[in-house]
C-alpha positions in Angstrom: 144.6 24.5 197.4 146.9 27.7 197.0 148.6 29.3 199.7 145.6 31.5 200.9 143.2 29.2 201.3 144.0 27.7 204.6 144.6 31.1 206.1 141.1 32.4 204.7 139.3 28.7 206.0 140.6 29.3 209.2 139.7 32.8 209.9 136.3 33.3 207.6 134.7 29.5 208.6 136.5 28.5 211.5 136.4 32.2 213.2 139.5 32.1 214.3 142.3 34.6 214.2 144.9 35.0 211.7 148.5 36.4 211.9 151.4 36.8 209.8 154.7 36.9 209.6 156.9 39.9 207.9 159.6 38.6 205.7 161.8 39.6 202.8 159.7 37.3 200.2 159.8 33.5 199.3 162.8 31.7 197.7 162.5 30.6 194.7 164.3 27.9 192.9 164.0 27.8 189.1 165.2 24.3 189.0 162.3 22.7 191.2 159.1 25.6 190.3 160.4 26.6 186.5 159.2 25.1 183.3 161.0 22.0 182.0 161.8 24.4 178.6 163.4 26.9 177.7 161.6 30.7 178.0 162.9 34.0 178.1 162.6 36.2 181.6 160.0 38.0 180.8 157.7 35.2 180.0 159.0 33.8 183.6 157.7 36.6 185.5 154.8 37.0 183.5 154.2 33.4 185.0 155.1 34.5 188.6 152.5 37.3 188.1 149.7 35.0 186.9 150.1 33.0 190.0 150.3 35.6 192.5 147.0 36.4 190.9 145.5 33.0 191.4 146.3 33.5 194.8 145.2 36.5 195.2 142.1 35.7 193.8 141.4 32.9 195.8 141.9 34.2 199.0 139.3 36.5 197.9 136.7 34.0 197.2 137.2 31.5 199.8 134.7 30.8 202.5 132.0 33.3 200.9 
């Protein structure tokens, strides 16, 4: 499950409403979400990006 879906379950199947709240962004610590090798920063955010999409994506498609 990524971090959409239960929001998206909850409002489009379960009917019920969904909030949020406004922060800055999500910490994020190389050590315990990075790759186990060595990669240069570009090919780090690139990851980022492709999981934002993911995300994205699935909130999207869930509970259609």
């Amino acid at each position: 499950m990524t971090d959409s879906e239960w929001a998206m379950i909850a409002h489009r199947m379960a009917k019920l409403k969904v909030d949020y709240a406004q922060v800055e962004g999500l910490e994020y610590h190389e050590e315990t979400n990075g790759l186990n090798r060595v990669i240069r920063d570009s090919e780090k955010w690139l990851g980022r990006l492709k999981l934002a999409l993911i995300i994205s994506e699935t909130a999207i498609k869930t509970g259609k």
